[in-house]
PAROKOL-870948 format. One record per residue: residue number from 1; x, y, z of N, C-alpha, C, O in turn. Coordinates in Angstrom, 2 decimals. Each point is the difference from the previous one (the first is absolute). Layout:
N
+-----+---------+---------+---------+---------+---------+---------+---------+---------+---------+---------+---------+---------+
! seq !     nxx !     nyy !     nzz !    caxx !    cayy !    cazz !     cxx !     cyy !     czz !     oxx !     oyy !     ozz !
+-----+---------+---------+---------+---------+---------+---------+---------+---------+---------+---------+---------+---------+
! NUM !       X !       Y !       Z !       X !       Y !       Z !       X !       Y !       Z !       X !       Y !       Z !
...
+-----+---------+---------+---------+---------+---------+---------+---------+---------+---------+---------+---------+---------+
END
This chain:
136
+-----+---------+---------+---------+---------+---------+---------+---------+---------+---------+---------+---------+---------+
! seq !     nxx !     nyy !     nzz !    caxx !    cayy !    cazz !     cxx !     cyy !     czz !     oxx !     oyy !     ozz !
+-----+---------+---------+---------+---------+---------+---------+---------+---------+---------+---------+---------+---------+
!   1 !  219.41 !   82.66 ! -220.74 !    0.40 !   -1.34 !    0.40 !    1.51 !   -0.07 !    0.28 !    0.43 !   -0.51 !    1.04 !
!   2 !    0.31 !    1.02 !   -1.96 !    1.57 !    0.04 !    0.24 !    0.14 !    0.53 !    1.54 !    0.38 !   -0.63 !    0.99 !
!   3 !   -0.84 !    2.17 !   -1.12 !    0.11 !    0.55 !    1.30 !   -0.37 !   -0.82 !    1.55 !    0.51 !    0.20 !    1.10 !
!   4 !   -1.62 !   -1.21 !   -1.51 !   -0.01 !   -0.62 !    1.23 !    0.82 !   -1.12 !    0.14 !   -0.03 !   -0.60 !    1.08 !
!   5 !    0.73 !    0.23 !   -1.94 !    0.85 !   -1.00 !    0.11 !    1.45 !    0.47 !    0.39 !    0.85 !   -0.71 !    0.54 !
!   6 !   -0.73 !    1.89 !   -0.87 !    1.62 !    0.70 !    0.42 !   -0.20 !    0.21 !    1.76 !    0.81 !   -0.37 !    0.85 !
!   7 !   -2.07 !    1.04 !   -0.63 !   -0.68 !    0.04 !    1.59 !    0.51 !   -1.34 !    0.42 !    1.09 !   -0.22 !    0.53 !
!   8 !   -1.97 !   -0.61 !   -0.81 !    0.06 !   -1.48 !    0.92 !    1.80 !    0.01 !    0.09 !    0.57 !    0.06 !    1.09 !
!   9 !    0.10 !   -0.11 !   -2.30 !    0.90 !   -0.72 !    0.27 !    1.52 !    1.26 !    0.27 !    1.17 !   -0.36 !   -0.19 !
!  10 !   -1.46 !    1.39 !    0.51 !    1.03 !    1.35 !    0.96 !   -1.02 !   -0.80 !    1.73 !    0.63 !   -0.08 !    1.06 !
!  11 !   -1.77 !   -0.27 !   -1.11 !   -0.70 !   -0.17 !    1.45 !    0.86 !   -1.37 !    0.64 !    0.39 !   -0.09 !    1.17 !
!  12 !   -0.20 !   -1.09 !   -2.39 !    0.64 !   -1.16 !    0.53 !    1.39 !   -0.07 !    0.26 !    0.51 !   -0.99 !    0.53 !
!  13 !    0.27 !    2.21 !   -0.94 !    1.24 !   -0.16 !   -0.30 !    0.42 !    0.80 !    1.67 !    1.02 !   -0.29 !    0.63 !
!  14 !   -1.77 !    1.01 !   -0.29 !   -0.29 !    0.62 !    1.39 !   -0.12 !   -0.75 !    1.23 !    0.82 !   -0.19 !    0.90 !
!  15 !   -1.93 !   -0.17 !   -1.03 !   -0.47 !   -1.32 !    1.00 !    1.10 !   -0.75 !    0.27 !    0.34 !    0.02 !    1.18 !
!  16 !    0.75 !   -1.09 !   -2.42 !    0.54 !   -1.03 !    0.10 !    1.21 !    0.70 !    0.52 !    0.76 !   -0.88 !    0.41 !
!  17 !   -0.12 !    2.31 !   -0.20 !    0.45 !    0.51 !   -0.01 !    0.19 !    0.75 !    1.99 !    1.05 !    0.06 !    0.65 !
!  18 !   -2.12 !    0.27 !   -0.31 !   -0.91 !    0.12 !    1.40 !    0.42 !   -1.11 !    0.62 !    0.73 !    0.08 !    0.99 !
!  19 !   -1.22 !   -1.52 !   -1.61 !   -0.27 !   -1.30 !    0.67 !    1.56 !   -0.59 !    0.38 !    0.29 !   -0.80 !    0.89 !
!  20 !    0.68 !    1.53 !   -1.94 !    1.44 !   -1.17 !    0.02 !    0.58 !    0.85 !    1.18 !    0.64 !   -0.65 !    0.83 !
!  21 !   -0.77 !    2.22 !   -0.57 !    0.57 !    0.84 !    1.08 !   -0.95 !   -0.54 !    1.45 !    0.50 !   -0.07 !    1.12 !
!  22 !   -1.39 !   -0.14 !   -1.31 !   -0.51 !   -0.53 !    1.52 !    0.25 !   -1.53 !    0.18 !   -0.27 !   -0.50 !    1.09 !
!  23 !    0.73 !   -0.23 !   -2.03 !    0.51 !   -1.09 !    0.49 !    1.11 !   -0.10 !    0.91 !    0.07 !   -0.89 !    0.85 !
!  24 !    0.82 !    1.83 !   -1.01 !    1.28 !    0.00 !    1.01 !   -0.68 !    0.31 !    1.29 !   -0.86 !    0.88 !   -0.05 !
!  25 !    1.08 !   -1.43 !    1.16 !   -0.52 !    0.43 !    1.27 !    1.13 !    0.45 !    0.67 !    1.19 !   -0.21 !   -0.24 !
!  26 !   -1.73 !    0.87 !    1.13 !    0.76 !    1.23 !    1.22 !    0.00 !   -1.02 !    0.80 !   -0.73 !   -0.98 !    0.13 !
!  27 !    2.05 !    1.50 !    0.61 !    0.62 !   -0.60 !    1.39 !   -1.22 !   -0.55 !    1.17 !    0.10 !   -1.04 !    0.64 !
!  28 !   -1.14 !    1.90 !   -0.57 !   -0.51 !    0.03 !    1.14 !   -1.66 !   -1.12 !   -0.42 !   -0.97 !   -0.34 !    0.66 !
!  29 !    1.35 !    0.16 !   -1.85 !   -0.96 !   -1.47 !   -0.64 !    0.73 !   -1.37 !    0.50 !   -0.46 !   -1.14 !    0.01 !
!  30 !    1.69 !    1.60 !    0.41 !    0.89 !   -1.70 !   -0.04 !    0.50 !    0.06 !    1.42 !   -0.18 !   -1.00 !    0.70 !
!  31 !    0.89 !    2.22 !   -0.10 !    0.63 !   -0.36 !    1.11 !   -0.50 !    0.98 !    1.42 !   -1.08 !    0.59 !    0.01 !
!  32 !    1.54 !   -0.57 !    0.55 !   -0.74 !    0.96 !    1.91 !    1.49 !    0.34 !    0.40 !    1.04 !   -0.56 !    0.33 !
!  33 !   -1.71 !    2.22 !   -0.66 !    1.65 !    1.21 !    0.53 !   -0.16 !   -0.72 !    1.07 !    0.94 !   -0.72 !    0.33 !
!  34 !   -2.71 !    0.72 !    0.83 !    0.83 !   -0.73 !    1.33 !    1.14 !   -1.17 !    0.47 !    0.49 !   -0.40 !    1.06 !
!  35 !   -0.40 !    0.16 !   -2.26 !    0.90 !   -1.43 !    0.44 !    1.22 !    0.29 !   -0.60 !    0.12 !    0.28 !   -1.19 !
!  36 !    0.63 !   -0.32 !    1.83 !    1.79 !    0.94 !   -0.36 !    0.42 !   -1.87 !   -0.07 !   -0.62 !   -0.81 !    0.68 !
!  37 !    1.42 !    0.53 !   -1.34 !    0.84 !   -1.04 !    0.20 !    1.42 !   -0.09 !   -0.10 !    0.45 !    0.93 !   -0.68 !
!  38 !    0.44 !   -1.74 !    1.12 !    1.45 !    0.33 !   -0.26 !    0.50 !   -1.51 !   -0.37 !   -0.60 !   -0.70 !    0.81 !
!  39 !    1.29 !   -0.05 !   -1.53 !    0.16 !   -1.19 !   -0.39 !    1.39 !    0.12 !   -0.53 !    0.48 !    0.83 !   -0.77 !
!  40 !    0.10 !   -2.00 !    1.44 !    1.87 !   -0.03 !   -0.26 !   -0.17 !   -1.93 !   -0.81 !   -0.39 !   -1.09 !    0.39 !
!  41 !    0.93 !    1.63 !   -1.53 !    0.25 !   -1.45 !    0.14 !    1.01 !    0.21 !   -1.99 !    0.39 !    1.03 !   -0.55 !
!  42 !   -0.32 !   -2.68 !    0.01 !    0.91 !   -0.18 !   -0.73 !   -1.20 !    0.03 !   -1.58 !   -1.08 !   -0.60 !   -0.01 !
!  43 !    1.50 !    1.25 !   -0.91 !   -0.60 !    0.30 !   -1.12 !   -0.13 !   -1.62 !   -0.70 !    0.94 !   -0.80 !   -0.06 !
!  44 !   -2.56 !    0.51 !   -0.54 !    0.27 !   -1.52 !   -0.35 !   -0.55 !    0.55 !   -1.90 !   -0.08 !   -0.98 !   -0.73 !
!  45 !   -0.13 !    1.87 !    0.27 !   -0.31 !    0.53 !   -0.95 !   -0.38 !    1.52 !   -0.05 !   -0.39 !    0.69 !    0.95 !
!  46 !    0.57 !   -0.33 !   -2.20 !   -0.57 !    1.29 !   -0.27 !   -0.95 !    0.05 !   -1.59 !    0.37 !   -0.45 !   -1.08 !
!  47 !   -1.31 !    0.95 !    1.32 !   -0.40 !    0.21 !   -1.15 !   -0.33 !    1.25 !   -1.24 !   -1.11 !    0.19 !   -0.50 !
!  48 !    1.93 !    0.31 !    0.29 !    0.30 !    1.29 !   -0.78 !   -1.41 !    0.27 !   -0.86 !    0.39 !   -0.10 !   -1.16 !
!  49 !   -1.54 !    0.34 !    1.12 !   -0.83 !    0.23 !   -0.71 !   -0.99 !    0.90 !    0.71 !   -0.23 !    0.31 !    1.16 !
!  50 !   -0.27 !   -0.02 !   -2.37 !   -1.02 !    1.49 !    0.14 !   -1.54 !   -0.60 !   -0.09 !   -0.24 !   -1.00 !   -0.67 !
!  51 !   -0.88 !    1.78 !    1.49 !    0.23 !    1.16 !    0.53 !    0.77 !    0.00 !    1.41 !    0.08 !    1.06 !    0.62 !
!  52 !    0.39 !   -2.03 !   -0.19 !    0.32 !   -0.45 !    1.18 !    1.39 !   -0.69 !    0.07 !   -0.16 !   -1.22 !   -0.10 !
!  53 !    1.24 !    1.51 !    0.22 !    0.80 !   -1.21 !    0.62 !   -0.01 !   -0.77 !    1.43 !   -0.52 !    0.63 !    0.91 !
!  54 !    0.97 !   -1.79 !   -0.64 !   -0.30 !   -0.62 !    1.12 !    1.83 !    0.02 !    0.19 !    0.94 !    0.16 !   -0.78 !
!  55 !   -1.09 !   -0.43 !    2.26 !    1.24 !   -0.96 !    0.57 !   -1.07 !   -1.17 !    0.78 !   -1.16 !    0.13 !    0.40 !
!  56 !    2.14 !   -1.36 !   -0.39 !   -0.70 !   -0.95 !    0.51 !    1.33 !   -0.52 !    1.13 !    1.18 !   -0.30 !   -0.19 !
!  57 !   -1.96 !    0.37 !    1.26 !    1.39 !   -0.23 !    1.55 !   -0.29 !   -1.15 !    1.05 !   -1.09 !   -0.27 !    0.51 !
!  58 !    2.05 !   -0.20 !   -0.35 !   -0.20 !   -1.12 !    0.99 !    0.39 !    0.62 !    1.36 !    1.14 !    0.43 !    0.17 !
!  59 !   -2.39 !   -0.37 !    1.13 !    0.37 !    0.64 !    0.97 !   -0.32 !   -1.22 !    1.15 !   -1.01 !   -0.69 !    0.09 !
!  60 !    2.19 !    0.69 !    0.73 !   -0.58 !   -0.77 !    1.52 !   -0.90 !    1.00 !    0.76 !    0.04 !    1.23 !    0.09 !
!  61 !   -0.76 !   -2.03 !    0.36 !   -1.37 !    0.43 !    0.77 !    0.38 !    0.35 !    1.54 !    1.20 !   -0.19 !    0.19 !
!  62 !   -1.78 !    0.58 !    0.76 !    0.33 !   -0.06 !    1.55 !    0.17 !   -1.64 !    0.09 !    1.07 !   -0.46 !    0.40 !
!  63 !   -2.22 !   -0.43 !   -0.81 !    0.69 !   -1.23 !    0.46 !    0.66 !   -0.97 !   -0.54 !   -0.03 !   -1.22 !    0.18 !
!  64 !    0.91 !    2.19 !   -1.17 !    1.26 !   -0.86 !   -0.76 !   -0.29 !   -0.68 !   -1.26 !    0.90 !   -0.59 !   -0.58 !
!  65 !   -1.87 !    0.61 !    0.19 !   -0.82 !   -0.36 !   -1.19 !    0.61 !    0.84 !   -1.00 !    0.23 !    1.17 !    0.34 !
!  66 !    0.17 !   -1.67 !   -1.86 !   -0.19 !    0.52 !   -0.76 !   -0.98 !    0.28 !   -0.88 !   -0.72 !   -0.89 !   -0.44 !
!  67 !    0.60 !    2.06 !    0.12 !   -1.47 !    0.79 !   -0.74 !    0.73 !    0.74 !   -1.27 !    1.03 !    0.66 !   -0.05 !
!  68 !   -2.26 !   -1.14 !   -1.27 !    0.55 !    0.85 !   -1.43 !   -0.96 !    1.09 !    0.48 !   -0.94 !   -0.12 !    0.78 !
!  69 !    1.29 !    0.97 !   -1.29 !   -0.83 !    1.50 !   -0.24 !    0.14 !    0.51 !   -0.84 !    1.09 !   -0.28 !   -0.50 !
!  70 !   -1.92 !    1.32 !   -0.28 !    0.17 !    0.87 !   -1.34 !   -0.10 !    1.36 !    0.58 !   -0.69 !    0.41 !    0.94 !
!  71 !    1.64 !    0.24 !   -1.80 !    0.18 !    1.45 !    0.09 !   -0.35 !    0.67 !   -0.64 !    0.79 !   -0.23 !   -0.91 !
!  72 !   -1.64 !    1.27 !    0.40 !   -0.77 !    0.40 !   -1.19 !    0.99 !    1.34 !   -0.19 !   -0.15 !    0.75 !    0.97 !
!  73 !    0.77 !   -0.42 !   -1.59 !    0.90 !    1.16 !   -0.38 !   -1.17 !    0.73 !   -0.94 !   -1.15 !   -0.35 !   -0.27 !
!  74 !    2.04 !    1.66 !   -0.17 !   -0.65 !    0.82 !   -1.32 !    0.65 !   -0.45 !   -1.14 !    0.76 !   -0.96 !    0.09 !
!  75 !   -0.94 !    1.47 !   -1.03 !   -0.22 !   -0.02 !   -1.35 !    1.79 !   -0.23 !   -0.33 !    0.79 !    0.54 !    0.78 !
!  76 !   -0.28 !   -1.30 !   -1.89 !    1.15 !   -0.27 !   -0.45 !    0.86 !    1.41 !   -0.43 !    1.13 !    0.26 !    0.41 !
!  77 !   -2.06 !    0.72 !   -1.48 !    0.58 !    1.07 !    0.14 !    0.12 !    0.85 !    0.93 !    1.05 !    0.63 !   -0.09 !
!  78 !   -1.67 !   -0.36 !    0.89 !    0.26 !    0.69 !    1.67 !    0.94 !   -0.80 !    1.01 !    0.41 !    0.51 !    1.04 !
!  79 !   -0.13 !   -1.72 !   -1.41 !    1.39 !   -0.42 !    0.61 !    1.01 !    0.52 !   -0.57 !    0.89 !    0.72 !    0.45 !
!  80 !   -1.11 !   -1.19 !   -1.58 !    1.35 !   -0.14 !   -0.85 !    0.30 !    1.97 !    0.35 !    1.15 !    0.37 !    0.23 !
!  81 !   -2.03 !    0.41 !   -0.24 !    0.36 !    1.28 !   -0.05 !    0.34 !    0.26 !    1.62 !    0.28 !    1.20 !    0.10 !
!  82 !   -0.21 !   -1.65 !    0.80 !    0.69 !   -0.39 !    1.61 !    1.30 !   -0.85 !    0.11 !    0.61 !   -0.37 !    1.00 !
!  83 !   -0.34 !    0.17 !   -2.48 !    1.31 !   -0.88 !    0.77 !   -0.18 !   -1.67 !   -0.40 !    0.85 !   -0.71 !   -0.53 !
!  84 !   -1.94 !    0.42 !    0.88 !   -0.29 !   -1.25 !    0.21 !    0.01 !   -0.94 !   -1.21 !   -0.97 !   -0.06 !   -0.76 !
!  85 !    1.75 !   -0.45 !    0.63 !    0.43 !   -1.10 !   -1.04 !   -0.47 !   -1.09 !   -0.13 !   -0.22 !   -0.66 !    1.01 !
!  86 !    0.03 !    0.34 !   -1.80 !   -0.45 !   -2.13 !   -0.18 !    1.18 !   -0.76 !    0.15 !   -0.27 !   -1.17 !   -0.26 !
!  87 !    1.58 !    1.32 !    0.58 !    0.82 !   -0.22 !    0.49 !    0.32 !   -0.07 !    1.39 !    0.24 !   -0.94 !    0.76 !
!  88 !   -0.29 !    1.97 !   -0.66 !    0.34 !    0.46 !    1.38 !   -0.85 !   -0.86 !    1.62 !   -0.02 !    0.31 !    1.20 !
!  89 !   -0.42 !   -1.20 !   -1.83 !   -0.87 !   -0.51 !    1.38 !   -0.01 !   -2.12 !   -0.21 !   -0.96 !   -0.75 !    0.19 !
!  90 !    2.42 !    0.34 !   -0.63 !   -0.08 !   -1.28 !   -0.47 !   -0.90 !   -1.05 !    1.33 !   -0.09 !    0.34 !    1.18 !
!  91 !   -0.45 !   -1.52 !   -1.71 !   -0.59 !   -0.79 !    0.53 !    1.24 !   -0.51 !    1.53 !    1.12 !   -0.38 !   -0.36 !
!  92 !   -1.40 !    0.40 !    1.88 !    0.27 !   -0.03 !    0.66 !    1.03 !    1.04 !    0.89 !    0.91 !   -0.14 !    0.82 !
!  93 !   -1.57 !    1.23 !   -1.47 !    0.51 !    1.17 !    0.77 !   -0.76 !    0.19 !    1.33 !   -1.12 !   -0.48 !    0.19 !
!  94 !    1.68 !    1.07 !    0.56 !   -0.62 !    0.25 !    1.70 !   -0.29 !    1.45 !   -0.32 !    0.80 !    0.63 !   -0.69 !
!  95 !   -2.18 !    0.05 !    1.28 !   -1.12 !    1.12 !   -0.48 !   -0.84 !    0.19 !    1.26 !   -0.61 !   -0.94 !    0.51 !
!  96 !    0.59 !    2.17 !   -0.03 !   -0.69 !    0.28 !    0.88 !   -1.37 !    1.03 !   -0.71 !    0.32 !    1.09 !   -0.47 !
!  97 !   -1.45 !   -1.42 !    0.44 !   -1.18 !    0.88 !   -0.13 !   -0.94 !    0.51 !    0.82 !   -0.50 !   -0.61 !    0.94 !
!  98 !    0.24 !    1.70 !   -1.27 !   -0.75 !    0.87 !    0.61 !   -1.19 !   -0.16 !   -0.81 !    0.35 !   -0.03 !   -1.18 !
!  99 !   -1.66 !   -0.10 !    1.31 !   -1.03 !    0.78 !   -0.31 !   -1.57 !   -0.26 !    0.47 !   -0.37 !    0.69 !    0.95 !
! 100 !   -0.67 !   -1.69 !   -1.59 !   -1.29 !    0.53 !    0.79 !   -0.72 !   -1.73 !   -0.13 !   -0.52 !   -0.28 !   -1.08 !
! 101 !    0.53 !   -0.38 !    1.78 !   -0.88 !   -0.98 !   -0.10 !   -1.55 !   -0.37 !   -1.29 !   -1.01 !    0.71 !    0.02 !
! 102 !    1.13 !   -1.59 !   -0.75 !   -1.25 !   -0.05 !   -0.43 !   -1.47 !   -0.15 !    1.24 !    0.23 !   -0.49 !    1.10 !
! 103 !   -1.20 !    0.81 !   -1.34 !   -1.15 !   -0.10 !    0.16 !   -0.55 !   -1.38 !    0.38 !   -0.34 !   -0.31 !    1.14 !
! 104 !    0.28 !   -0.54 !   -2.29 !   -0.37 !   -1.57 !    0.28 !    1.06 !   -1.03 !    0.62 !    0.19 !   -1.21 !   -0.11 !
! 105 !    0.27 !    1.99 !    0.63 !    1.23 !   -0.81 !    1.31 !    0.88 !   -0.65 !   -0.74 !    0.90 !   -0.71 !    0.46 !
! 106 !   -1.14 !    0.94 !   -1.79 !    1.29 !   -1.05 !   -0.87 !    1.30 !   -0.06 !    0.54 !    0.09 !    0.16 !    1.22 !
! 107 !    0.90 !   -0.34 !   -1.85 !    1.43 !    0.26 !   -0.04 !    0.47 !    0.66 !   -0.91 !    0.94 !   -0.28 !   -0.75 !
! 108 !   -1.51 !    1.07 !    0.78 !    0.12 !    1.32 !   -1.22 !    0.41 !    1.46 !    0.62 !   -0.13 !    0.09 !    1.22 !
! 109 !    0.57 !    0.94 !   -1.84 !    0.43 !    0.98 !    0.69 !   -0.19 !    1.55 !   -1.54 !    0.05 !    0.08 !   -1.23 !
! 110 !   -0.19 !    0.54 !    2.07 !    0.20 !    1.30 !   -1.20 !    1.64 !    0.95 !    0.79 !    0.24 !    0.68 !    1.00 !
! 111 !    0.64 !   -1.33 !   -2.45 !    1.36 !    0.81 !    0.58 !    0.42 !    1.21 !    0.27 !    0.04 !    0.68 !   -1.02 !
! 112 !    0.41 !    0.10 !    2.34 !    0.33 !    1.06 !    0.27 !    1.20 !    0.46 !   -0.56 !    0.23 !    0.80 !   -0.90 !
! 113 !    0.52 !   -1.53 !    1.67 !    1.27 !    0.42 !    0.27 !    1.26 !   -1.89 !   -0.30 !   -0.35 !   -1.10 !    0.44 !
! 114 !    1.39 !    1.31 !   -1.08 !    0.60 !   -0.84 !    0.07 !    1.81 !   -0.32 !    0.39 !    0.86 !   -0.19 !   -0.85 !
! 115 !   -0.74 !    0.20 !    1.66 !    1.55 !   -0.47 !    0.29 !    0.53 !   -0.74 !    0.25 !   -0.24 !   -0.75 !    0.95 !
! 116 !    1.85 !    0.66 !   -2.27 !    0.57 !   -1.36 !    0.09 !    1.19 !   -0.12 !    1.22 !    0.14 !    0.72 !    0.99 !
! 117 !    0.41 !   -1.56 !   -1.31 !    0.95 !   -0.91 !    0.84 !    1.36 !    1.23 !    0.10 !    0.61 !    0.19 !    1.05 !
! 118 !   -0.33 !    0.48 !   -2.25 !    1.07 !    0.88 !   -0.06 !   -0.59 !    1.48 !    0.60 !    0.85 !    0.86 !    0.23 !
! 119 !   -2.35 !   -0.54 !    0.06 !   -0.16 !    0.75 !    0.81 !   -0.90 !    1.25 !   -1.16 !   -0.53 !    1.06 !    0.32 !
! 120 !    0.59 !   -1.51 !   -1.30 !   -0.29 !    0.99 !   -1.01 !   -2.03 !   -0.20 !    0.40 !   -0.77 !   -0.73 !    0.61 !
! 121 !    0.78 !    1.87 !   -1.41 !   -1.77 !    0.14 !    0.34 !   -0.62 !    0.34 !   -1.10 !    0.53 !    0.71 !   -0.86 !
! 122 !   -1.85 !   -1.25 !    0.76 !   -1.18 !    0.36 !   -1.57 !   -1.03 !    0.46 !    0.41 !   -0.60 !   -0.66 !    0.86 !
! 123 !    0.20 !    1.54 !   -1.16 !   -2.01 !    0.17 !   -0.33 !   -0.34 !   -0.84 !   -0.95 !    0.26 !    0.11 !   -1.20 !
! 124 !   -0.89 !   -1.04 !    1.77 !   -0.90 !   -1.00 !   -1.00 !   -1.40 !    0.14 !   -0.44 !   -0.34 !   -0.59 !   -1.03 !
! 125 !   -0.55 !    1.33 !    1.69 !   -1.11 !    0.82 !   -0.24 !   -0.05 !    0.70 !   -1.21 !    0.96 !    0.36 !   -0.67 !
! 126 !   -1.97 !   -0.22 !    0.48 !   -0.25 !    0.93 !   -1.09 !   -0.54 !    1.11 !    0.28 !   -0.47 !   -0.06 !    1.14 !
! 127 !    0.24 !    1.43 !   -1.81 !   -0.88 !    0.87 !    0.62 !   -1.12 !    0.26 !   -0.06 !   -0.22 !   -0.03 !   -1.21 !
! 128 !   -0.56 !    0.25 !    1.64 !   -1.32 !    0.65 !   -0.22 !   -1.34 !   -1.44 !    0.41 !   -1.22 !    0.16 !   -0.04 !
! 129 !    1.60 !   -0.83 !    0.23 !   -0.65 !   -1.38 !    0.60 !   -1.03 !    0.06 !    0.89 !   -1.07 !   -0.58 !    0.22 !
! 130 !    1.92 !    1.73 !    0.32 !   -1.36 !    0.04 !    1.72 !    0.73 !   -0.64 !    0.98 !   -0.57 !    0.00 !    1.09 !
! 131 !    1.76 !   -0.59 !   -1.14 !    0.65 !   -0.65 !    0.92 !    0.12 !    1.19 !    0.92 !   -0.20 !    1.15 !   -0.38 !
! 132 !    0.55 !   -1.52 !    1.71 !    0.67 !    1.03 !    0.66 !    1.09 !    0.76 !   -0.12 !    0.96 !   -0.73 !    0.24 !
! 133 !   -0.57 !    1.96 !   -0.53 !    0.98 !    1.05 !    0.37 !   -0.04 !    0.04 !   -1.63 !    0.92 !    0.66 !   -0.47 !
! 134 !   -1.66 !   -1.14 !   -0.33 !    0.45 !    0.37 !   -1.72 !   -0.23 !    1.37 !   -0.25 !   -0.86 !    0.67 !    0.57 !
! 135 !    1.54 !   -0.31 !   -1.32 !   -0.19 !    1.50 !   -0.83 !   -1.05 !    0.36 !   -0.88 !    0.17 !   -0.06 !   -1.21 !
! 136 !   -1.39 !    0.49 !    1.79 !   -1.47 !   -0.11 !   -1.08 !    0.26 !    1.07 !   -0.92 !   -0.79 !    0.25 !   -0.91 !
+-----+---------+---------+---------+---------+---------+---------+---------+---------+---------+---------+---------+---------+
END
């Protein structure tokens, strides 16, 4: 009886274990390599948290409209190990991005590439995603 109870519960500790690693989804669940996007506009937030940080940007449209959009970056420690500071990007900074359109036409984006106003540049990606050009 013990023995089947140590079974069940090395079997549940597995499973819940299986289940929390396939919760994170890959790039190619959320966004389309076909859709390259490029978006210039003024930083209206950032949100420093894992598994994901966001930038959130106010961009004019072709017809002059302003549009919020979200930027889906990688992980806080894979910035922070690039350079990339929670500092370094204050609310109304000007930001040019590179990276891949979501899927459900949102205003959402999975971040490539990021450059500011002083010319400096980030990998905002993470690796192994499935995004395009990542390092598998």
């Amino acid at each position: 009886m013990r023995l089947n109870r140590n079974v069940v519960g090395v079997a549940a500790a597995l499973l819940s274990t299986t289940v929390s690693i396939s919760a994170h989804h890959a790039f190619s669940a959320e966004f389309d390599a076909k859709k390259p996007i490029s978006l210039e506009g003024s930083v209206t937030k950032v949100e420093w948290i894992n598994p994901h940080s966001w930038i959130h940007m106010e961009v004019t449209s072709a017809n002059g409209k302003a549009e919020e959009w979200m930027i889906e970056m990688g992980s806080v420690g894979t910035l922070v190990r690039r350079g990339f500071t929670k500092n370094i990007l204050p609310t109304g900074s000007k930001i040019e991005i590179s990276g891949y359109r979501a899927k459900d036409g949102s205003r959402r984006a999975n971040g490539r590439d990021a450059t500011f106003a002083d010319g400096r540049s980030f990998l905002l990606g993470s690796s192994g995603t499935g995004a395009p050009y990542d390092k598998q």
